[in-house]
LUMDRENZA-713010 format. One record per residue (C-alpha): z, x, y; residue number from 1. Coordinates in nm, 4 decimals. Example, Ala and Ser with C-alpha at 12.3 -4.5 7.8 and 13.67 -1.06 7.14 Angstrom:
<pts>
<pt pz="0.7800" px="1.2300" py="-0.4500" i="1"/>
<pt pz="0.7140" px="1.3670" py="-0.1060" i="2"/>
</pts>
This chain:
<pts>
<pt pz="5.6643" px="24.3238" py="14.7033" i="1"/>
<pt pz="5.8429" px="24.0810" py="14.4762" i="2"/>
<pt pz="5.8953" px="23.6813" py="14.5545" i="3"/>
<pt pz="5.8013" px="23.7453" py="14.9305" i="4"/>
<pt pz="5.4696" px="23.8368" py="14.8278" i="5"/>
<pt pz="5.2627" px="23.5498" py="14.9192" i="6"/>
<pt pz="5.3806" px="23.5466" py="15.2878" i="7"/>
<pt pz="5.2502" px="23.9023" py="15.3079" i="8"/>
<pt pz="4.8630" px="23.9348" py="15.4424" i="9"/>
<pt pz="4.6931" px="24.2424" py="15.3791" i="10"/>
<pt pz="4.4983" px="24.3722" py="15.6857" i="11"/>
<pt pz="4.1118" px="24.4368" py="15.6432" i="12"/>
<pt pz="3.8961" px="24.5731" py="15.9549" i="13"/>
<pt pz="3.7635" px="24.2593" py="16.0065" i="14"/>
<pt pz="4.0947" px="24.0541" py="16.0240" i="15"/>
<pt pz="4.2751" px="24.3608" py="16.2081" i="16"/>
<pt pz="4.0055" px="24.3030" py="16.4335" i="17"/>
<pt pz="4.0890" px="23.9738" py="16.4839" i="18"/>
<pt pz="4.4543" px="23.9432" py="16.5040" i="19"/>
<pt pz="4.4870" px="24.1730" py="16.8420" i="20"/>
<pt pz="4.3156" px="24.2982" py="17.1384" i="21"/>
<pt pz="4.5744" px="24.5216" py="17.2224" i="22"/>
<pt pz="4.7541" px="24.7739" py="16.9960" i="23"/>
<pt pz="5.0410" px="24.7590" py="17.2225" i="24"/>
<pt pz="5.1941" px="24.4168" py="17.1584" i="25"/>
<pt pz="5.2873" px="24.5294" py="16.8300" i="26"/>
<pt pz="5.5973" px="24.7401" py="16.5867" i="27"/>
<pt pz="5.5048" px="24.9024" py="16.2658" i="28"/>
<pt pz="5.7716" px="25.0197" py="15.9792" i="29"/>
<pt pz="5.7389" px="25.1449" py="15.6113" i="30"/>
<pt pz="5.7715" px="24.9311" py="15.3257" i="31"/>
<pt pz="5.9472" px="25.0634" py="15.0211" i="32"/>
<pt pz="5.9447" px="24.9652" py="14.6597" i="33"/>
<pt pz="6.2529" px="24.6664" py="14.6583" i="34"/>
<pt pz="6.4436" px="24.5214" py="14.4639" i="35"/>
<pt pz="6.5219" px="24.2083" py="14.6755" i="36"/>
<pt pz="6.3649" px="24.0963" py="15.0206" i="37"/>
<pt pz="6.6083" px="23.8290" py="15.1782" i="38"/>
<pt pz="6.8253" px="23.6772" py="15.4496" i="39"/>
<pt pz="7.2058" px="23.6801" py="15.3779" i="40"/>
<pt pz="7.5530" px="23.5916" py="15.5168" i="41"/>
<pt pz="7.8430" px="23.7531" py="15.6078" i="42"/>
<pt pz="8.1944" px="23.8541" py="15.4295" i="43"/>
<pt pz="8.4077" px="23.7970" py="15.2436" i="44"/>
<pt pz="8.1249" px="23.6626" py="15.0101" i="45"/>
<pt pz="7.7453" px="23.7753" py="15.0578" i="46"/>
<pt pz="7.4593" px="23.5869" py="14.9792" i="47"/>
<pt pz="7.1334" px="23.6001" py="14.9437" i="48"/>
<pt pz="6.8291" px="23.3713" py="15.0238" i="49"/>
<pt pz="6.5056" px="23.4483" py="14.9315" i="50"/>
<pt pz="6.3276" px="23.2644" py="15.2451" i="51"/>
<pt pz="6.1692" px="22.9403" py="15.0693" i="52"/>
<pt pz="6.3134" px="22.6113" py="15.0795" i="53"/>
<pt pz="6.3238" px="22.5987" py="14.7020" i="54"/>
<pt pz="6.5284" px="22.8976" py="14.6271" i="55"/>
<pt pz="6.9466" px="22.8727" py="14.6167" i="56"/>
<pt pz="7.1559" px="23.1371" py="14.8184" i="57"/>
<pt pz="7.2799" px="23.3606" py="14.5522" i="58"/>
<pt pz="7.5750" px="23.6182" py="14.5648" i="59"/>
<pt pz="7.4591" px="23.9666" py="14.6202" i="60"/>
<pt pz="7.5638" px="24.1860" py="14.3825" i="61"/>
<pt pz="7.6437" px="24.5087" py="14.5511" i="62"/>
<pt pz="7.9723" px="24.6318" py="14.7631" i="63"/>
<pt pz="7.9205" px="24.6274" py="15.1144" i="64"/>
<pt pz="8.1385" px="24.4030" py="15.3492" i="65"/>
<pt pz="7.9545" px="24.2180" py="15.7233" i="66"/>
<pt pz="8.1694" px="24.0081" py="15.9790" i="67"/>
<pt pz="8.1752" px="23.6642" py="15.9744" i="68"/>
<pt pz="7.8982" px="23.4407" py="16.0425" i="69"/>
<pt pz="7.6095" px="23.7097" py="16.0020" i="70"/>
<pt pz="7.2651" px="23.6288" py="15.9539" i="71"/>
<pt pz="7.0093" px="23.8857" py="15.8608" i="72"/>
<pt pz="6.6400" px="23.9711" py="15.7402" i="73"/>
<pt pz="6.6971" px="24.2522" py="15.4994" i="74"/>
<pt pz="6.5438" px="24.4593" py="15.2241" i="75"/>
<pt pz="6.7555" px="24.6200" py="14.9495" i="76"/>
<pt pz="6.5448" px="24.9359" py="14.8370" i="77"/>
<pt pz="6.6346" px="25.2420" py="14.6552" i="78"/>
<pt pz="6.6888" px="25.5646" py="14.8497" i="79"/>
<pt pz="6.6274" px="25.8749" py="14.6385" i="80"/>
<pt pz="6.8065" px="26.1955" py="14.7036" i="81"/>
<pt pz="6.6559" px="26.4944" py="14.5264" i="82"/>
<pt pz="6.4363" px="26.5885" py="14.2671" i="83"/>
<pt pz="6.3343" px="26.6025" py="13.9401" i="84"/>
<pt pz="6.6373" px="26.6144" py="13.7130" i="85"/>
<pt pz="6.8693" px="26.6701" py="14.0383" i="86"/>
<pt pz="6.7391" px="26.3587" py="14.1423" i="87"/>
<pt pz="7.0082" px="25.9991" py="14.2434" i="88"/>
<pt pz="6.9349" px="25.6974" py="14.3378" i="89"/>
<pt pz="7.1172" px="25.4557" py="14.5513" i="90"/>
<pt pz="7.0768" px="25.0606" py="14.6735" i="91"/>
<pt pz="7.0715" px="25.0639" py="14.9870" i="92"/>
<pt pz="7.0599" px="24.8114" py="15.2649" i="93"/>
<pt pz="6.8009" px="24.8013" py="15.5158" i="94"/>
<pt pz="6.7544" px="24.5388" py="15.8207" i="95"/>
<pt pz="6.4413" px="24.4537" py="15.9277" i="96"/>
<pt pz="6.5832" px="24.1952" py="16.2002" i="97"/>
<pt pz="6.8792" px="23.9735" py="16.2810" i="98"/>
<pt pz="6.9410" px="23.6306" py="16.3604" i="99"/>
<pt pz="7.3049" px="23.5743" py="16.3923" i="100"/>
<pt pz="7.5797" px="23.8427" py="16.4403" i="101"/>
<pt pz="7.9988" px="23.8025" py="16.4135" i="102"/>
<pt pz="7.8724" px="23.4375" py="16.5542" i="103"/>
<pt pz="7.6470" px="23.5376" py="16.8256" i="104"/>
<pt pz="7.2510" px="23.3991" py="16.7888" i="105"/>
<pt pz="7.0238" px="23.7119" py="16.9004" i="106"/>
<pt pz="6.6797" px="23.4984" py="16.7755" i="107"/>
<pt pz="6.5278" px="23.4699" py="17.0773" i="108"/>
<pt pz="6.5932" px="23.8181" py="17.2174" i="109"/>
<pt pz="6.3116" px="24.0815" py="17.2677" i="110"/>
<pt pz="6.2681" px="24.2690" py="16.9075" i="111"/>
<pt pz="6.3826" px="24.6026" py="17.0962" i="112"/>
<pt pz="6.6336" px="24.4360" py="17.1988" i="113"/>
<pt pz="6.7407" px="24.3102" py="16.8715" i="114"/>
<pt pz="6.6954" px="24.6057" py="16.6621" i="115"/>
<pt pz="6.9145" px="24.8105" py="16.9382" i="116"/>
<pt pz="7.1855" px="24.5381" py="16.8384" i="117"/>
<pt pz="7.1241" px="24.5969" py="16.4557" i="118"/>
<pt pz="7.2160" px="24.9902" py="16.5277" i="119"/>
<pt pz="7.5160" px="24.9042" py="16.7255" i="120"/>
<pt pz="7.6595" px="24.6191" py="16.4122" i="121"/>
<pt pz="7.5685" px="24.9035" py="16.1321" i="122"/>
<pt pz="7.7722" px="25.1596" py="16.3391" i="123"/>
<pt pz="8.0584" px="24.9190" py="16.3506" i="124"/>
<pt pz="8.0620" px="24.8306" py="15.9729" i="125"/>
<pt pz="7.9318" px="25.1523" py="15.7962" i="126"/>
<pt pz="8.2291" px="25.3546" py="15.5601" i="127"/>
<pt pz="8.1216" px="25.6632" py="15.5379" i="128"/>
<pt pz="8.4384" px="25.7418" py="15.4006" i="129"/>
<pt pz="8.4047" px="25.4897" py="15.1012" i="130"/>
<pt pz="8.1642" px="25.6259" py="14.8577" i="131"/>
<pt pz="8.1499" px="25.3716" py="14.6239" i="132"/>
<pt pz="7.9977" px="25.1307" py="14.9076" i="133"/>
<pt pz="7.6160" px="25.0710" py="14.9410" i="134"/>
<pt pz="7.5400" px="25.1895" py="15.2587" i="135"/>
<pt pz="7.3418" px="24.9769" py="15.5097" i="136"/>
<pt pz="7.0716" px="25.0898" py="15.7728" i="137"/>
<pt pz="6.8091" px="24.9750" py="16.0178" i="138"/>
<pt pz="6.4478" px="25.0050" py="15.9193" i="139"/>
<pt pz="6.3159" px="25.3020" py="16.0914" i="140"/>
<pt pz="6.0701" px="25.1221" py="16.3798" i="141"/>
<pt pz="5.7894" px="25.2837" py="16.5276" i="142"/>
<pt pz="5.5459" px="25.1820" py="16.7989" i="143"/>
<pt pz="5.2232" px="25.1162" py="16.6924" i="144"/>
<pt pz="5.0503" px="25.3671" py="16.8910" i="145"/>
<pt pz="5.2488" px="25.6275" py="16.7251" i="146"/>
<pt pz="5.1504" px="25.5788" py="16.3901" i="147"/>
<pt pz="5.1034" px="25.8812" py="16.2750" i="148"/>
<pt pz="5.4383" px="26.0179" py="16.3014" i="149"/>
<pt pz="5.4606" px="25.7843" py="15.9560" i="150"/>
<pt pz="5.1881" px="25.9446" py="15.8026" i="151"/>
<pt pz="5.3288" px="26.3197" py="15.8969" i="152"/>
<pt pz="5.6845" px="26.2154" py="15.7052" i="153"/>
<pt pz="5.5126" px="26.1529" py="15.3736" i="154"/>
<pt pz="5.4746" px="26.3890" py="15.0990" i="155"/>
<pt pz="5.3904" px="26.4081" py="14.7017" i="156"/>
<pt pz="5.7353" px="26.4635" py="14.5173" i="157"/>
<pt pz="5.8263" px="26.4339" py="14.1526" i="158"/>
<pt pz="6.0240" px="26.0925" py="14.1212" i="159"/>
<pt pz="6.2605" px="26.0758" py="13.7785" i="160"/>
<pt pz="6.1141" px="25.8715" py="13.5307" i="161"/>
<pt pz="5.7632" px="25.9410" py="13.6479" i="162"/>
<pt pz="5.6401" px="26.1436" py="13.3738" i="163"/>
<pt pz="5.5861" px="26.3959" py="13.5860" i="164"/>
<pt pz="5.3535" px="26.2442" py="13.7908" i="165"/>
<pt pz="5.3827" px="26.2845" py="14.1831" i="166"/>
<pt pz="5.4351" px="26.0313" py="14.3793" i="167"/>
<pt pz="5.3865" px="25.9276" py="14.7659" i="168"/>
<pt pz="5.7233" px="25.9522" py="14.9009" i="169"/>
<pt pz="5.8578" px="25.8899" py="15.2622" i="170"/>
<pt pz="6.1217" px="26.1209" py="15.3865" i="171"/>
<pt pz="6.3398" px="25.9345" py="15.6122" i="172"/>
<pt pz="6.7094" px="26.0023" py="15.8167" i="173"/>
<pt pz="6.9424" px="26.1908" py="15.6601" i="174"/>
<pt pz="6.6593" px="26.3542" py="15.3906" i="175"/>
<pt pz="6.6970" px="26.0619" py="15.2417" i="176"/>
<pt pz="6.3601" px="25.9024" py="15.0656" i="177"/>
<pt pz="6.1822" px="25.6614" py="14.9229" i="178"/>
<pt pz="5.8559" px="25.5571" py="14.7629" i="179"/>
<pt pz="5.6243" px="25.3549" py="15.0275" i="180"/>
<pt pz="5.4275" px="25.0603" py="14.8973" i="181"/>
<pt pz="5.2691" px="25.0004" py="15.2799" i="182"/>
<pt pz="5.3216" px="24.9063" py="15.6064" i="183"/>
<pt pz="5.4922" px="24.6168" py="15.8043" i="184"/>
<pt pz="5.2822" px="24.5655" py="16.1468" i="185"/>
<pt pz="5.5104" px="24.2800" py="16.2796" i="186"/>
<pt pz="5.3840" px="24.1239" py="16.6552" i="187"/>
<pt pz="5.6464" px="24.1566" py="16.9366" i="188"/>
<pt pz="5.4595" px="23.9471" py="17.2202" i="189"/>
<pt pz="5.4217" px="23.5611" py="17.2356" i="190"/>
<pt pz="5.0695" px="23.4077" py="17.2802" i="191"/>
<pt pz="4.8389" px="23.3904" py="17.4767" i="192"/>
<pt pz="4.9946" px="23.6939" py="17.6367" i="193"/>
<pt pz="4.9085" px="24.0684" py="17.5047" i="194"/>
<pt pz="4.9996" px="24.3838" py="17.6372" i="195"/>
<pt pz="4.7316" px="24.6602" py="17.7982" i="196"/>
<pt pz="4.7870" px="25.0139" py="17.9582" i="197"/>
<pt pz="4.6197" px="25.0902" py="18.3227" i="198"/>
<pt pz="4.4499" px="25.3960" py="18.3131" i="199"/>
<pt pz="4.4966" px="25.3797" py="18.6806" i="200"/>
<pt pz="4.8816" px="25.3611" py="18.6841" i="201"/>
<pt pz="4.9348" px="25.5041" py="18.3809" i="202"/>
<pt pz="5.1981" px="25.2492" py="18.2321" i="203"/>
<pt pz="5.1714" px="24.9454" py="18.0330" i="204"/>
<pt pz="5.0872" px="24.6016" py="18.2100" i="205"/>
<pt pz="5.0582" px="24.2295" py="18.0014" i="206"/>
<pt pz="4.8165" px="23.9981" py="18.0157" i="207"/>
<pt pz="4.7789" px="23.6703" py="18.0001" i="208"/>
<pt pz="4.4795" px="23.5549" py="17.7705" i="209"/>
<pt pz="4.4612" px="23.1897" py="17.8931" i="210"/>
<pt pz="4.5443" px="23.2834" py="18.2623" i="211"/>
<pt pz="4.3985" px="23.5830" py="18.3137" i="212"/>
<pt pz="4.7070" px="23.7238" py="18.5180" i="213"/>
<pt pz="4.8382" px="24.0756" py="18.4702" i="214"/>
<pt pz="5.1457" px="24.1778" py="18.5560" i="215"/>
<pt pz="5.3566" px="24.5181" py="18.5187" i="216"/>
<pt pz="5.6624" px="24.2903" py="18.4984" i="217"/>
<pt pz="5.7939" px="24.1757" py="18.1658" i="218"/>
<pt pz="5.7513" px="23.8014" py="18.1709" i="219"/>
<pt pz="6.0469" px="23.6100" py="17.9994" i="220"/>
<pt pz="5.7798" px="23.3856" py="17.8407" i="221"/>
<pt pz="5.6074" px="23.7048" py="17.6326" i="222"/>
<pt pz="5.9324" px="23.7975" py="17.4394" i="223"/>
<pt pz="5.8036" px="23.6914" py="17.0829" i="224"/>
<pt pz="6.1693" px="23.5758" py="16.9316" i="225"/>
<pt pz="6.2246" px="23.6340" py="16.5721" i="226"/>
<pt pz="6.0075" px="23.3480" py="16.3725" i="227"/>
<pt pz="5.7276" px="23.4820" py="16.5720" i="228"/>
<pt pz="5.8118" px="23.8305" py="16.4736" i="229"/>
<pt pz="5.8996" px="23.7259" py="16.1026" i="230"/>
<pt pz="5.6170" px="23.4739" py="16.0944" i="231"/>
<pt pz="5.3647" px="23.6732" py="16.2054" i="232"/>
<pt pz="5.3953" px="23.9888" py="16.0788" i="233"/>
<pt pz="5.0961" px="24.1876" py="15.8731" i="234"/>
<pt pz="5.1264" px="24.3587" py="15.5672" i="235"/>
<pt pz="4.8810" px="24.6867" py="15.5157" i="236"/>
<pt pz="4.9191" px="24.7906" py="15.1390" i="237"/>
<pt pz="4.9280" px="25.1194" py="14.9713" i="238"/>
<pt pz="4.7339" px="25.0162" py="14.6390" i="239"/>
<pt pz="4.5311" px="25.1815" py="14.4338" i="240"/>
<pt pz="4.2258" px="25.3283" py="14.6176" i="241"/>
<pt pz="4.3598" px="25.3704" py="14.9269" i="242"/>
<pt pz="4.4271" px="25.7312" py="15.0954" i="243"/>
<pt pz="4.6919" px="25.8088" py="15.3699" i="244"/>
<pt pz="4.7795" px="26.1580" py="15.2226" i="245"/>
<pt pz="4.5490" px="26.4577" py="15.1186" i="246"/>
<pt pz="4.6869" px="26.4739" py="14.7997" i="247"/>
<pt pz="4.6061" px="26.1588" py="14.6670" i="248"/>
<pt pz="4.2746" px="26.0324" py="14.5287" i="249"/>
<pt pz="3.9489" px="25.9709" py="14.7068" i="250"/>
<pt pz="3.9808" px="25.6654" py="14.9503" i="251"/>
<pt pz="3.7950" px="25.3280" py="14.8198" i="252"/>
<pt pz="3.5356" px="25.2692" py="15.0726" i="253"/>
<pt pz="3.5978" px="24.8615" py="15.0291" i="254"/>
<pt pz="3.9754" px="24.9008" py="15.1423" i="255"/>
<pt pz="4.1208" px="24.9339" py="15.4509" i="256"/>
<pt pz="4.1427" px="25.3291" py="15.5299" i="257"/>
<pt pz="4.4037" px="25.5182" py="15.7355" i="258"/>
<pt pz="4.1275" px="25.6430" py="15.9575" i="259"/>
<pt pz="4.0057" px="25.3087" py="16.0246" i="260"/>
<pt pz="4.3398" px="25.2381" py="16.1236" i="261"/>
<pt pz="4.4351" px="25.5117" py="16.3509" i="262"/>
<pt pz="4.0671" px="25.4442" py="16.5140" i="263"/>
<pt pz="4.1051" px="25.0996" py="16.5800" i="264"/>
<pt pz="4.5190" px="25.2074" py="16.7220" i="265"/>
<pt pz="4.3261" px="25.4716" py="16.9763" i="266"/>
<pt pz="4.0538" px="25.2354" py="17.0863" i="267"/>
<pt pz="4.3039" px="24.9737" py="17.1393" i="268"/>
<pt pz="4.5436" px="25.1644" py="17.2528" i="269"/>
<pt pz="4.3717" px="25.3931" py="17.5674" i="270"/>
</pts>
């Protein structure tokens, strides 16, 4: 990651550990090599703010257009189509959440709920038809307890300007792809409530760490809003030394592993 970088945490067994009791309460999506990480504003100028107090809101340099009084959490990554020589690359937009849309403030709407409203705004803005726009998408979000439909999406391709060399690539929508640098794992549920799954009734249920109710119901008082979701979040990366496809080296036994992972996801998860 690039100025963003010391928000991130990277997840070890024992702080994974920590952080939930239940798999459930949280989202996980794939982080690419970026070139920015920010929140910006709507048409007919865009800007930029890299998240710290310090920093300015700068005027993004690429050709997209948003509505009025648009707030977003976005990356700006480059999509690869291709290979080798036959090989492009784009900048493309992705959203990772939103704030404030044409006006309206989504913040303290359930993630789903706000994500679902991300895919209906980039349906309404996207121009297909003008190829010399950068095109703008919602980060692919998956449920943590599905997990490893990430890990069956990546592959070892030959990137341009990688001597040759292949590299972990994630194949997303539209055979489009990307090089992944990690994972987000970003909490959905507010404290002290988590979310479990009755064996008996086999659905989900929360519960309520400080009361000790359970309930099938969502409660209004679980929805984690965005700075809870953006706050919050974990960061698992894909250095050297760690191993999430069979092609790449042997996995560092002092790093976080895939399979410790996807164990802790089942045990936590059932």
């Amino acid at each position: 990651m690039l100025r963003l970088e010391e928000r991130t945490r990277e997840t070890t067994p024992q702080s994974n550990y920590r952080a939930s009791q239940s798999a459930l309460a949280y989202f996980n999506r794939i982080q690419s090599e970026i070139s920015q990480k920010d929140n910006y504003l709507g048409k007919p100028q865009i800007y930029t703010w890299d998240g710290r107090q310090s920093d300015r809101w700068v005027k993004l340099d690429l050709k997209t257009e948003l509505p009025w009084d648009t707030l977003l959490s976005v990356e700006i990554v480059h999509e690869l189509k291709g290979e080798r020589k036959a090989q492009w690359k784009i900048s493309v937009i992705h959203i990772l959440d939103v704030l404030v849309l044409n006006g309206s403030d989504v913040r303290e709407k359930h993630f789903n709920q706000r994500i679902q409203l991300a895919e209906k705004f980039v349906k309404s803005v996207s121009k297909p038809s003008w190829p010399d726009m950068n095109p703008i998408r919602v980060k692919e979000v998956y449920r943590l307890e599905e997990m490893e439909k990430i890990f069956v999406r990546l592959e070892m391709k030959i990137i341009k300007g990688s001597s040759g060399t292949p590299k972990l690539s994630y194949t997303g929508r539209d055979d489009w792809h990307l090089v992944p640098t990690g994972l987000y794992i970003v909490r959905t549920v507010n404290e002290p409530w988590t979310m479990g799954f009755s064996r008996s009734f086999k659905r989900k249920f929360f519960y309520n760490k400080k009361t000790k109710n359970s309930t099938f119901d969502l409660p209004a008082d679980t929805i984690g809003p965005f700075h809870i979701c953006y706050y919050g979040w974990l960061f698992w990366e894909w250095g050297d030394g760690i191993h999430v496809h069979e092609s790449q080296k042997p996995q560092d036994p002092d790093k976080l592993s895939k399979e410790d992972v996807l164990s802790f996801i089942q045990t936590h998860s059932a």
